[in-house]
Every structure is written in C-alpha cells, then in structure tokens.
N, C-alpha and C positions, 0 to 999 in steps of 0.2 A: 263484053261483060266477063270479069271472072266468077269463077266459081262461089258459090255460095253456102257456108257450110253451120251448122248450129251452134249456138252457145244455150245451155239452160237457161228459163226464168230464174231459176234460184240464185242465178249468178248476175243478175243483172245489179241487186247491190251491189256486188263487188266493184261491179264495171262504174258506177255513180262512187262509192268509195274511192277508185282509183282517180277521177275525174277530180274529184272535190281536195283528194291526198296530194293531186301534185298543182293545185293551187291552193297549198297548203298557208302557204306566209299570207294568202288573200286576206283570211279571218282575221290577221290580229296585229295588222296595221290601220295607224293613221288617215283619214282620206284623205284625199286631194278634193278639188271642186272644179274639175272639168269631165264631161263627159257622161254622168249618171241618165242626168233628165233626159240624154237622149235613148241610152239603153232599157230604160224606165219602158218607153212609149211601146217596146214588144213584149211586153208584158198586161196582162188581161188584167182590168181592174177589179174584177169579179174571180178573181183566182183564189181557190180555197185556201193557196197552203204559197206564202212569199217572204224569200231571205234575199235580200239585195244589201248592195254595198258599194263603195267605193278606196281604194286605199292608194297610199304613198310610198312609192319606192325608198324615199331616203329613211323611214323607222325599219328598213327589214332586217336591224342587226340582230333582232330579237328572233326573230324568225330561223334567221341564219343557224344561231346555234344549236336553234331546237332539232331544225332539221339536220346538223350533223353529229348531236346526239342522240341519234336513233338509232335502236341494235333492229339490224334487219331479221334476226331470229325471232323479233316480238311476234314476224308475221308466219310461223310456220304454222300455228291452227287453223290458220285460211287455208295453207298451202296443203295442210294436209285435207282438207274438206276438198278443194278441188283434186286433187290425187283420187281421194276415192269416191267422186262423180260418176257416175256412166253415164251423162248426159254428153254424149259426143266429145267433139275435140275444143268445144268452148272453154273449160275449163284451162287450158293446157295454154291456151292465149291469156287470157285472165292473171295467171298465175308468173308468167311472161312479165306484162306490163307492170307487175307487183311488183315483183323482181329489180324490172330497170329500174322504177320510178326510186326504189329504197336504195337502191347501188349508189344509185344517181346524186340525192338525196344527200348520202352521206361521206360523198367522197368530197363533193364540190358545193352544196348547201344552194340557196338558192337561186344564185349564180348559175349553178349548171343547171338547176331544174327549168332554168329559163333558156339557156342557152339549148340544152337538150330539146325543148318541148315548146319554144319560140313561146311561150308566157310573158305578159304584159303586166306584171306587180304593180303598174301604176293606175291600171283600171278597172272599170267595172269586174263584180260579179255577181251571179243570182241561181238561187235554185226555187223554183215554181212549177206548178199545176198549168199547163195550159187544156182547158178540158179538161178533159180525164188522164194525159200524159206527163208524167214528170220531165219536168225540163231541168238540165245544168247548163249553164250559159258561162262563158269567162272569156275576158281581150288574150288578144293574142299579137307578138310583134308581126308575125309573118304565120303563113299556114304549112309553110317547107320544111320546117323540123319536124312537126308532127305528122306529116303526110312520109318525109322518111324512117318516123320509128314505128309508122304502121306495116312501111314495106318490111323492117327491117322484121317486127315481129313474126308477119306473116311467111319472112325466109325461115325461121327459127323453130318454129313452132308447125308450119305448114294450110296453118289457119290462113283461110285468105277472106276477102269480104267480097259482097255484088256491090262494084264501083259506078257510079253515076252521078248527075247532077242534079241540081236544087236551086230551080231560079240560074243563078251565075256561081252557085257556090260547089265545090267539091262532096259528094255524100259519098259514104261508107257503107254499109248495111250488113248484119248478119241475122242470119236465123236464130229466134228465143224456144221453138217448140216445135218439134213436128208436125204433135196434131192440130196445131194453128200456122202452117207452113206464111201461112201472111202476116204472121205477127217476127216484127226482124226490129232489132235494137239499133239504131241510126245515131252517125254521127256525121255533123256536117261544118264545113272548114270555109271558110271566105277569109279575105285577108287581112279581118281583124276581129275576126273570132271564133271559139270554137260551142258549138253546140249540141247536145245528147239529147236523145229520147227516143220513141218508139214510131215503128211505121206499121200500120195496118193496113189490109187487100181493101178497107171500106173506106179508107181517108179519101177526100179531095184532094185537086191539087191545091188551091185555097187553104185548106185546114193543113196541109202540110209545110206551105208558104208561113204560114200563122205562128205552126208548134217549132218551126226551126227556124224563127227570127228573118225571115227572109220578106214579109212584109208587118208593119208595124201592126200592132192590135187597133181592132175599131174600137172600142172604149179601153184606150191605156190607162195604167195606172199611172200615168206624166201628164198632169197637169190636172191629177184629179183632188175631189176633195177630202179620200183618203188620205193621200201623198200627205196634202197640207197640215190634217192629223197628225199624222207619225212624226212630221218636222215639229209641229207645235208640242206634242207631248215629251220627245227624246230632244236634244240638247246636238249630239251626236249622230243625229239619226241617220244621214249621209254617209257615215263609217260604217253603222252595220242596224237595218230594220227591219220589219217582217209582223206577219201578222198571219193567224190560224182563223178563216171563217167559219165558223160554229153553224150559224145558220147557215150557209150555203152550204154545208156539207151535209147537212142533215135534208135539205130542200136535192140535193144529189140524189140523195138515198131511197129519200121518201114519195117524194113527188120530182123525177127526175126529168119532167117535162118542162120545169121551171128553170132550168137554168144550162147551160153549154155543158159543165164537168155531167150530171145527171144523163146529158141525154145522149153524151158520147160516151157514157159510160155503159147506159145500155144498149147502145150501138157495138158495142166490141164482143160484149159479154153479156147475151141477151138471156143465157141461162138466171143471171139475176134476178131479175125478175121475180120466180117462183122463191127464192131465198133472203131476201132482204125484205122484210113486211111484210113476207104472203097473207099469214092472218091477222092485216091491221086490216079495218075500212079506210076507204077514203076521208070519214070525218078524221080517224083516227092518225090518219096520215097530217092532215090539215093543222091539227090541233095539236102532233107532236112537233109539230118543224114550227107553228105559233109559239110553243114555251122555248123554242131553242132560241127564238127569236126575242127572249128577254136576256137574255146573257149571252149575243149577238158573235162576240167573237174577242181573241186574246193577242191583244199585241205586243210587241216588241221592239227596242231600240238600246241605240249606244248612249249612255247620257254623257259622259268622261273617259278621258284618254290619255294616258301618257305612255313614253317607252323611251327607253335609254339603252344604253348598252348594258347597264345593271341590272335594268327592275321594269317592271309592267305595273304598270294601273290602270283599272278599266272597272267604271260602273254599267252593269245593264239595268234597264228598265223592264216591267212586265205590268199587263194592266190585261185583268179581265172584265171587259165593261158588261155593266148591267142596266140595261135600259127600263127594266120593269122598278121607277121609284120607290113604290111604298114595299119593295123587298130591301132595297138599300137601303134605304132608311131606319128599314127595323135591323137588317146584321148589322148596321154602323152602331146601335147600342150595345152591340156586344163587345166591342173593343173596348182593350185596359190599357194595365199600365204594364210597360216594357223596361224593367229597370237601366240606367244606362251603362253600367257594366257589359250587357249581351249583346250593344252596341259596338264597343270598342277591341281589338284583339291583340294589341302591342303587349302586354301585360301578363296573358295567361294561354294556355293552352287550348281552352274552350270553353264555350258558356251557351246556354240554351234558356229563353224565357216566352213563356207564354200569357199575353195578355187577353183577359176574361172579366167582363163586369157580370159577378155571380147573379148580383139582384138583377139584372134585366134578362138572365135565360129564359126563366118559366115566360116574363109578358113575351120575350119576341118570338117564342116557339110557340106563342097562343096567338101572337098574331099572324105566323106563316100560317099557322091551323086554318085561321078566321080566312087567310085570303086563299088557302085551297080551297077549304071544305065550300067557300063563296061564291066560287069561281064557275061562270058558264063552261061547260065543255057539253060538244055535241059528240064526243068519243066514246063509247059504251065502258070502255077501260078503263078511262080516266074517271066515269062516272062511279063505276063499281069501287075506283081505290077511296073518294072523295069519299060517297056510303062507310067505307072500310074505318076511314081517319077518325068521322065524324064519332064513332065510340070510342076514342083514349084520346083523352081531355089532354093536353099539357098543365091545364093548374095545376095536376096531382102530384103531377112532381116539384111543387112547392113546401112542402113537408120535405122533403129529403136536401131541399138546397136552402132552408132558413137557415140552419146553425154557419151558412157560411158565404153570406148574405153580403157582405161588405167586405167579400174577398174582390182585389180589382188584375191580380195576377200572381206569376210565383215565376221563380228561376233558379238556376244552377250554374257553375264556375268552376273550375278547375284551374289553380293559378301556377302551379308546380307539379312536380310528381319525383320523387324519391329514394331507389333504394332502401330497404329495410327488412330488417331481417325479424322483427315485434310483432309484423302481422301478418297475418293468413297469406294474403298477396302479394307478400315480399314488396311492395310498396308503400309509401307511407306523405303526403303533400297537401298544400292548402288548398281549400274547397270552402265552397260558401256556397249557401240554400239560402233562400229569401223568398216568402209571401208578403205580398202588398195587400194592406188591407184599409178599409176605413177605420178599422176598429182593429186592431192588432192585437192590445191587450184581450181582448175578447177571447182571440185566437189561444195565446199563452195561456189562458184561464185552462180552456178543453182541452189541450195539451195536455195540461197539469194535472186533469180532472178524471183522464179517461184513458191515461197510458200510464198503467205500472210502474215502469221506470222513472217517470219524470213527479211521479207523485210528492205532493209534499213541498215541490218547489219553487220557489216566490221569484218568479220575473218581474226586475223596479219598470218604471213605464220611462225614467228617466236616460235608458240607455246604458245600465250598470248589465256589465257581461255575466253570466252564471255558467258556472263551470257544469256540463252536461256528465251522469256516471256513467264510467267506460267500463264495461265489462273486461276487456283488455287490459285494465291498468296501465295505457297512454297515458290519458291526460291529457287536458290542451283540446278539447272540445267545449263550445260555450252558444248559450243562448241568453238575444239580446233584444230587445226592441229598442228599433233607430227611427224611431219619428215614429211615420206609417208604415212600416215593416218589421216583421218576424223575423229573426235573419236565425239560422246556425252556421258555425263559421269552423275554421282550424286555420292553425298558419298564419302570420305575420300578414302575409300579402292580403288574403281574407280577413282580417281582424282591418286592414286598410279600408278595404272598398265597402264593408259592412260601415263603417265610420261614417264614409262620404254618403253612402246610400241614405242618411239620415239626412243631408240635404235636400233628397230629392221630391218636389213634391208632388201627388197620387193623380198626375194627370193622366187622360186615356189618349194614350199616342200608338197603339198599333193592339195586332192580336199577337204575332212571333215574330221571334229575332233569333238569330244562331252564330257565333261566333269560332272561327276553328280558325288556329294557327297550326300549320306543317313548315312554318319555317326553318325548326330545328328537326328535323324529323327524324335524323340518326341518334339523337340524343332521344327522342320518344321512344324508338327501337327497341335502345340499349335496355332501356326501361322495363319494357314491356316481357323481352325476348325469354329475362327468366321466368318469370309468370306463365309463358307461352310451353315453354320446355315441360312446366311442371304439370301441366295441365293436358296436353298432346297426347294423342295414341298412336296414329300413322298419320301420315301425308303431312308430317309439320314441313318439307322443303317446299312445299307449295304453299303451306297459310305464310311460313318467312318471305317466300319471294312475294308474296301479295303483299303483305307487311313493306319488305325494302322497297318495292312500287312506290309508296308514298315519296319516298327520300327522290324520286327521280327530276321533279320539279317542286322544290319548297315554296311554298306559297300559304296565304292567308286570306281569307273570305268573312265576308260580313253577312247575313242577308236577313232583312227586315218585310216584312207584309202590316200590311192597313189598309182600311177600308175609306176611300177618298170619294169625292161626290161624283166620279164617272164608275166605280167598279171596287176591284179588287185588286191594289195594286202590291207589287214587289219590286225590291230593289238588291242587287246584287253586286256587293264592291269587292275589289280582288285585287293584289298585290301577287305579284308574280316575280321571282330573282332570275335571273337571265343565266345560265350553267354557262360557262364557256367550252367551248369543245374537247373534248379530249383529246387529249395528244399522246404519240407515242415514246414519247419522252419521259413524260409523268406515270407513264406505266412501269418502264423500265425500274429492273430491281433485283434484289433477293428477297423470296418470299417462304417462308414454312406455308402448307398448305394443306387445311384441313376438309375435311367434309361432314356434313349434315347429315347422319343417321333416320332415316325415314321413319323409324319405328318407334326409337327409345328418344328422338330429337337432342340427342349429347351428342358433339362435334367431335370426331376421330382422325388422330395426323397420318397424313400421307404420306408426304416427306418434304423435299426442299426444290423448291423451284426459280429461276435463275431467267429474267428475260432480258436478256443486255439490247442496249442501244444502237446496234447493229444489227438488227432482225434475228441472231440467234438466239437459241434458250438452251438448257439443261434442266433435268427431271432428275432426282435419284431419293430413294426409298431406304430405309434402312432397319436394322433388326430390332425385333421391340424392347431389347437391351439397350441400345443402340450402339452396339459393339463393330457395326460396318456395315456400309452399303451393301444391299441384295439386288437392288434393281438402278437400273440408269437411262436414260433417253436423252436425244440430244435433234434438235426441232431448229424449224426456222418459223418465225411469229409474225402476226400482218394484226391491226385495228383498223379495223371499220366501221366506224362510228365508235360504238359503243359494244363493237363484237370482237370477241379476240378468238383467231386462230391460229393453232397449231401446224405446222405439216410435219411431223416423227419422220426423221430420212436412218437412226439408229436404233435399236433397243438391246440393252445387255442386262439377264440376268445370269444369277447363279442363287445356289441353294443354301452356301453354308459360306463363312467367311473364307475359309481354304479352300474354298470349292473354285472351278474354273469359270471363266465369263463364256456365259452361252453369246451369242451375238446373231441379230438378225435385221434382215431391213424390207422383206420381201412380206411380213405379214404388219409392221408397224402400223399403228394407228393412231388417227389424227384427231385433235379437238375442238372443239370449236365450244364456247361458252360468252354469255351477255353480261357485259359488268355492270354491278348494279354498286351504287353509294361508296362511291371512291373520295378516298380520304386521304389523306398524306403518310399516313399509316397500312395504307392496305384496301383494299377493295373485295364484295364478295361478288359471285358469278355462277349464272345458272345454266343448266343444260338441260338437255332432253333424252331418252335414252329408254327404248320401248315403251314410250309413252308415258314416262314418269319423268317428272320434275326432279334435276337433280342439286344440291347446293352446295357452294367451294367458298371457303374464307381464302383471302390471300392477304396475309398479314407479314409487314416488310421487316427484313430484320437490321 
C-alpha cells in the first residue's frame, strides 16, 4: 500500500468539478443509441438526485472550440482558495489536476482531453446519489492514461493515494478529514470506466460494489417505469435526462428509515439526527414528507438538438409534477395570456411577459384556503398554521383586484437601443409595454382617470395611436388599444409588433416567458459602457469584465412555463454561435493600448504595443506631449487559449528625451492577461494584480 495522505471536504467539489470539466464536450453533444440502458442498470432507481446521458463523437466540433477558447486564468479564484487552505497537501493535487486539465484543454481541445485522460466521447455519462454518496460516472477508452496522470500528479505534487482493488477494478483513495480518518474520496478505474465517490470505515463490501458500479443496482433505473417517463415526456431524453426526488429526499431527512439515501445517511453522520427535525413528532414527520408527496419530484430532459460547426440548438424540458389534482386544477386557472412577441427573439433584444387571469386569483386562493384550512393533519404544526389561516379570508382581497378584473397578462420589449445624447441615460430605442385585457378600454379609461399626466386623453377603441406627453420634449411615445391590448410603444420596430399584437387573440397559454438575445453582445456593450462610466465609483474594471463575460459566447434563449395536466412545466430553447478558436495569427499587430481607471472608469493611454507573428513584441510609452519615447520593452509572446503572455527579456527607460537609455533585463517583468471580445479591430484583456481586477483595450492601428 502506499501512503495515504488528506484532501479537505471543502475540496471535494472541486475534485467532482474536475471530473465533470474534463468530460466537458459530454454535455453538449448528440447521442448515439448504443450502450445507455446498460450503464442505466448501476444506477438505483430510487436515487434522489440523476443526470445521465449519452452522446456522439462526430458533433464534438462545437465542443472543440469551446474548449480551446478557454483562458486558463478564468481559474485562478479556485487556485487561490486552494493556496490559502491549510487543510493538508489535498489542495496542492487539486490545484495540479485544474492545471493539467485547462493546459490540456486548450492547447489540443478535445482530442487531447481524450487522448490525455483516455475519455470515451461516444458514451455514457451520469452524475447520481447512490445512497447517501454522490456518484460521477463517465466511459473511458482505456484506464492507462488516467492511471498515468494520477502517477504523474502524485510525482509533482507529492500527493500520493492508498492504492487497491474494487472487485477487478483499480481504486485510488485519499483522505477527506482527519477527524473522520475513514471517510477517503474514491476513485475507481476498470477498463471502461472511471468512477468517483466516497468510502467510509462503515461501508460493506456490497454497498461499495453498488456505489462504484462494480455490481449493478437491485432496482435499476433500466428498465424501469421511470426510465419510460423521461423517454415518454423528453423527445431527446437519451442525450441528456434527470430527475430531482422531492419526496425521497425529504422521506431522507425526515423519516430516514424509509429509504437507502435516509438510512446511510444516518449511518455516516449519526450526529443528524439531533439536527434535522429534532422538534418535529413523528406525526409531524409523516405528514411533512405526505405534502412533499404531492409535488413528488422535478424532472428533466433534452427535447431538441442540433450542432454544427456554426451554431448550437438545444431545447430543454422541465416538469415539476403535481400529483395532488384539485391543487392543479385550481393554479391551472391562474394562467393567461403570454403575448407572442416574449416568445420569439430574432428581432429584439429582450422581452419579459407574465401571464395572470386577475378574476380567478381571489377564487383559487380561496380555494387553496378551503383545501388547507380542510385538510386532516395529525401534526400539532400544521394544525396550529391551519387555526392561524383559517382568520384572513382570501375574498378580502377582492376589493383590491376588481378594478382589474379582466386583466389576462402584461409584457415588455426592448427591440433596439441607441446612443443619445436627449436623455438622462444617454440612450434612446424601441420598447413596447402591453397589458392583455378582456376589457382594455376599461383599462385606458383609469389611466386617463387617475394619472395626471394622461388626463384629458381620449384613447379610440379602434387602434388610432395617441401621442403620450413627454416631459422630455422627444416625442414619439403613444398609446393605443390593439384588439385586447393596451400597448405603449416607441420606435418603428414597436409601433410593428404593437400592430400584429392586435391580431392576437386573449387565449390563456402559459404564466411567463422571457426572451434575451446576446447574440450582438459587443454592440450592447458599446451601448451600455457609457451609461456605466457615468454612473461608476470604483471597481468599474470588474462590472466591465463581467459586462464583456456576456460577449464570450453569443447566444439567445427563449424560456416559457405553463401549467399542463401532469405539473408545472418549463421549456428552455437556445441557440448558441460556435467562436472558432483563436489563433495567433489574428492576434498579431500594432495596438495603442489603453487602461481602465478603477476609480474615475475613463480609459487612459499607455502607449504602443507591437505583437508580430513570430512570437516577438515591443512596448514603448511615450511623453504626454508626445514629443519621444520614455519607456521601451521588448518580449517574446505565447496564446493559450484565450490567455496571452508576455516574457519582457529587455526594459529601457530614461527621463527626459535627451536623457540616456537606463537598460535592464535582471528585474523585467512579465504579463500575462485573458482576452476577452476580439474583434477585427482590437480586443480588451484582463489581469489581476494584488487582488484587483485590472482592464487593457488593445485597439489595432
């Protein structure tokens, strides 16, 4: 055996991070249809918490790029969290395998994260509960690549693991805690897979057979009548499914006698016990994991799929089912109408609408009343809240929602955005507001009736626009009724969809929808950045780099909720443009180079920077006449990914233009910064530098 040596619990995400990061292209490919339903069968059908999948080597072009547009500096906040652990030498391996996997990552994309770490892209993956232990599970070609980068880390690092067997399979083990010396983070290798999780001094060999795939589950989830759910509900569901057990995790908690996660949960960590429901009774217990038991648990699947070398499209599905009928039935009268504008996102920037049938709040909140305050509980608790309810009526709050009685929904739009120098925000675009009503003139009446400003003013029923009074002296605001809607509008584009919206008629098809386009997201920037400047006090290099975050992947999302006769469903559609990698070619240049004032957020020049297509560069600074260079450097330059670095082998200044060149090479220093929204024009890039955020334009001349 060798030596056995700790890693923190706290780091044990990491280690499931790492696992999951370098079967990264797993998630967001295609499947194939071989091999699932048998990786299915070690998997507990009663597992609280299940992501499985299966996918196809030939879409991983999309993957590809992502992974070798990744700046390995994204990861230094981990890297500094592990630096200042004192939980042993775990960290320091952790921090290792981050390391390789992003090197890795981004030298060779996922060609080498396969080649590296013997990863099988064409098969299974899953991350699940067995018990109480979190499982990651992924195919592997071979188990000799990753049995050589554990040697290799534990040469590097000094970190070594207690080596053994598992059935026929190769296990790993390190220590998670001292004072639980039997609690050790496990990985185990056979020749066509690798698996993570945890080993305690209390396991069987059985339950360790179980948690590390080495015998199949007694009630798998392959061939159960879950399984046939998730296929029946998701479309997709073979690419990517999963499901969160509501009730079993609370029957865990509650009554942990009931089920496997519950009672190896108190088996590890028998302190529980006194902390999780000490002062429930056992009715109370019964009857809390009974109500959990009406909105049972929240599934998940793929329903659509495409990938190209361009673009990504992928619908998800989500459904939180509710078994308890006469609750569904009464939220299902709460849904409205969802204009179809907050549907669509080709068009505009974003759109937000919430669909509400006003008249049916007060009955269905009098009817949740009626089936609580109705409702048998043997819980002293639940008894005390029912007594509590049964004094505030919901009809009273029918007085307060008459006047808007035959509202069925409302939304918002954003179809453009501006430059302008007329208003307060230095922006100026089309927008459009819409209430859905049965009665809309009604609406336009109280408008008119009960806000000052709109006094006086006659909205036709016919759809004649009225000009709205702008304090501003714009112009170009109006208000119109389009059928069954109130709309206000600005802008061409909005004066459009206000139009169509008058086609639409007041059916109740969902509660929300949300539409966001980042497809242009440099051009929303641009937009925004002066607004941002004028408003700022310190730390704007950190709100801009969160800002350029958005530009890293342009993409555009739909997401709709309704309430359907199994639950509460959601749908998630997404378009995603594929970056192509960076090259160090398209870097190459002459750049003026400014920076990001942390305080005042106005951009100050540096001087002029020079990265030719041969790895070297030049730096030089010059006087703020600009009557001659004061400063010079002269570098050799590397990208990596999306990371660019310096090595400075010269520096010469001097003080005054007739002054002599100082010259030195023994203190030069080197840079290193993350490009972020590269353009054909220039690219900006961020560093770090005593823990502050720092920000560089590099604009090509």
């Amino acid at each position: 055996m060798k030596t056995m040596t700790k890693i923190s619990v706290a780091v044990v995400i990491v280690v499931g991070a790492v696992v999951a990061a370098i079967a990264a292209g797993v998630f967001t490919t295609k499947p194939a249809s071989n091999g699932l339903d048998d990786f299915l069968t070690y998997i507990p059908v009663d597992s609280p918490l299940v992501m499985a999948g299966q996918t196809d080597e030939a879409n991983m072009a999309a993957s590809d790029a992502m992974l070798r547009n990744m700046n390995p500096n994204d990861l230094q906040p981990i890297f500094d969290l592990l630096e200042e652990s004192e939980e042993g030498t775990g960290p320091r391996l952790i921090k290792w395998l981050l390391d390789d996997y992003v090197q890795t990552a981004v030298s060779g994309g996922y060609e080498a994260v396969s080649e590296r770490y013997g990863i099988s892209f064409a098969q299974p993956y899953g991350f699940y509960v067995n018990g109480a232990a979190p499982v990651i599970r992924f195919s592997l070609t071979s188990p000799e690549p990753m049995k050589a980068v554990l040697a290799e880390a534990a040469a590097e690092t000094g970190v070594s693991a207690r080596e053994g067997t598992l059935g026929s399979a190769t296990l790993y083990a390190w220590g998670l805690n001292e004072d639980k010396p039997e609690l050790e983070l496990g990985l185990v290798l056979d020749e066509t897979s690798l698996t993570l999780s945890v080993l305690t001094g209390s396991d069987t060999p059985e339950s360790q057979m179980l948690r590390f795939a080495r015998q199949p589950a007694p009630q798998p989830l392959a061939g159960s009548e879950r399984l046939k759910e998730l296929r029946a509900e998701y479309a997709e569901a073979d690419q990517f499914m999963g499901f969160i057990d509501i009730h079993g995790i609370a029957q865990a908690l509650l009554l942990p006698e009931q089920n496997s996660t519950g009672r190896e949960l108190r088996q590890w960590f028998p302190e529980l016990e006194g902390k999780i429901g000490a002062d429930l009774s056992d009715a109370c217990r019964n009857d809390y994991v009974a109500l959990a038991g009406h909105m049972p648990r929240i599934t998940m699947g793929a329903e659509e799929y495409s990938v190209s070398s361009e673009l990504i499209q992928q619908t998800l599905g989500f459904l939180w089912k509710i078994e308890n009928k006469p609750v569904l039935t009464s939220l299902q009268k709460l849904q409205g109408f969802i204009p179809g504008y907050a549907t669509k996102v080709d068009d505009k920037l974003g759109a937000y609408a919430l669909g509400v049938n006003v008249s049916e709040l007060v009955p269905v909140l009098t009817e949740l009343w009626t089936q609580f305050t109705e409702a048998t509980f043997a819980c002293e608790q639940l008894q005390q809240m029912q007594q509590q309810a049964q004094s505030y009526n919901p009809a009273m709050l029918a007085m307060g929602t008459a006047m808007f009685d035959s509202v069925r929904g409302a939304g918002v739009a954003v179809y453009n955005l501006e430059p302008s120098d007329k208003t307060p925000m230095g922006l100026d675009g089309s927008v459009l507001i819409s209430v859905s009503a049965e009665n809309p003139a009604t609406l336009a009446s109280m408008l008119t009736s009960y806000l000052p400003q709109f006094a006086g003013m006659k909205i036709p029923a016919d759809g004649t626009p009225v000009e709205i009074p702008d304090p501003l002296g714009l112009g170009g605001n109006y208000l119109a009724i389009k059928g069954k809607h109130l709309v206000a509008y600005r802008g061409e584009a909005a004066k459009a969809a206000a139009d169509k919206l008058a086609e639409e008629a007041l059916e109740i098809n969902g509660t929300t929808a949300l539409a966001l386009n980042l497809r242009e997201p440099m051009k929303l920037f641009e937009l925004v950045e002066p607004m941002a400047a004028q408003s700022a006090n310190s730390g704007c290099a950190e709100m801009y780099a969160g800002m350029l975050a958005l530009t890293q992947t342009p993409l555009s999302l739909v997401y709709s909720e309704q309430l359907n006769d199994q639950g509460w469903a959601g749908n998630l559609a997404m378009e995603m443009d594929v970056i192509e990698p960076l090259e160090a070619s398209t870097v190459a240049g002459t750049y003026e180079l400014t920076m990001l004032d942390n305080t005042d957020c106005q951009w100050y020049p540096l001087g002029t920077e020079t990265l030719n297509a041969d790895g070297s560069g030049s730096f030089a600074s010059e006087t703020d006449t600009g009557e001659c260079e004061t400063y010079q450097s002269e570098f050799t330059w590397t990208l990596n990914g999306r990371q660019l670095s310096e090595s400075t082998s010269v520096e010469r200044e001097r003080e005054a233009c007739d002054g002599e060149w100082s010259e030195t090479t023994d203190e030069a220093e080197d840079f290193e910064c993350g490009i972020m929204a590269p353009e054909a024009d220039g690219f900006y890039c961020t560093s770090q530098s005593d823990g502050m955020i720092e920000l560089y334009r590099y604009q090509k001349q």
